[in-house]
N, C-alpha and C positions, 0 to 999 in steps of 0.2 A: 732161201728163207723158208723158213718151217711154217706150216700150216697156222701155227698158235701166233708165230712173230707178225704173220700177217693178216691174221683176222684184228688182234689186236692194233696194227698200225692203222688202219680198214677205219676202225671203231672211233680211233681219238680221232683221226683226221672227220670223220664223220660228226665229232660233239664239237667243235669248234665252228662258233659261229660265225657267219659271214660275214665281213665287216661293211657298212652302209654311212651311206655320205652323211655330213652332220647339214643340220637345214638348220636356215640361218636366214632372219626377216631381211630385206631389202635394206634398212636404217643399218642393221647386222651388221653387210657383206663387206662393209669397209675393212673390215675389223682381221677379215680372213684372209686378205689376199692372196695368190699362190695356193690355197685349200683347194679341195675336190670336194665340191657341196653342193647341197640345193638352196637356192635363194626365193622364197617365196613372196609376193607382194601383190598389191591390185593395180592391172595394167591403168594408167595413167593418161598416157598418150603412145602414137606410131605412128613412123612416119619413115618412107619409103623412101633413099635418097634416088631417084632416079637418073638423077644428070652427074651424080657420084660413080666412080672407077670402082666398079664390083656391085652395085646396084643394093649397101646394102639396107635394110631393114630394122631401124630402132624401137623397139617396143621398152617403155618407160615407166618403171613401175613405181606408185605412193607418189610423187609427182610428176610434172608434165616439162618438157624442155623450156626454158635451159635451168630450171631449178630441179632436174632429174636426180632421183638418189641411186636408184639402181636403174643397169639399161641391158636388156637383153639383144645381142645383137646376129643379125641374120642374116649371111650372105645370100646374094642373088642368088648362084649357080646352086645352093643347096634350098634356096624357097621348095622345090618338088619335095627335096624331101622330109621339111618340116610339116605339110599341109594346111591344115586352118588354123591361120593363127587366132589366138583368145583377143575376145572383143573388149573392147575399154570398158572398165568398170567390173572385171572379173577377176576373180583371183586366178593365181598361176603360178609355178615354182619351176624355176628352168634349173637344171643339172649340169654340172661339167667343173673347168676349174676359175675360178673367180681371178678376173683379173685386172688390172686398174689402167683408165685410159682417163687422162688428163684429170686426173683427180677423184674419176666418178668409176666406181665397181663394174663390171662387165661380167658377161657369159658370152661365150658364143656357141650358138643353138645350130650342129645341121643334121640334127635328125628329130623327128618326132617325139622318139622315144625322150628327150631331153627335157619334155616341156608334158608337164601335167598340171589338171584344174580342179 
């Protein structure tokens, strides 16, 4: 390839912007499911199933169980590497692909990087 072919290919790949998840409110997420987004909302309620197979972690956002509209959910074995999770009453938007369990929107969260406030 010649100097010119590839400065030029260099260039367009260079102006083409990176594509970023669409953020979509908790009440939203319904809407998306199957998407790769962020769902934002105010933690509601959490509640750790501990006597549950995989230990795992529901954080509930814009309501509180069992009228939960969005629920970010956290397995045990990746808790290390989610770290602190957001305190009730905070905002927060967890990232990944939106997906529906028994009616109700879902995330699952195992990395930090997924969950910003």
């Amino acid at each position: 390839m010649s100097p010119e072919k590839w400065i030029f290919l260099v260039a367009l790949v260079a102006s083409v912007p990176l594509a970023r998840a669409s953020t979509w409110t908790a009440a939203e997420a319904k809407n998306h499911i199957g998407e790769h987004a962020s769902v934002c909302g105010k933690v509601a309620g959490e509640h750790m199933a501990t006597s549950s197979r995989g230990t795992p972690t529901f954080i509930n956002l814009d309501a509180a169980y069992p009228n939960q509209i969005f629920t970010i959910l956290i397995w045990g074995d990746d808790r290390p590497n989610v770290g602190q999770l957001p305190q009730e009453g905070t905002k927060v938007c967890a990232t990944g692909e939106i997906r529906d369990y028994h009616g109700v929107p879902e995330i699952v969260v195992r990395s930090k990087s997924q969950l910003s406030q």
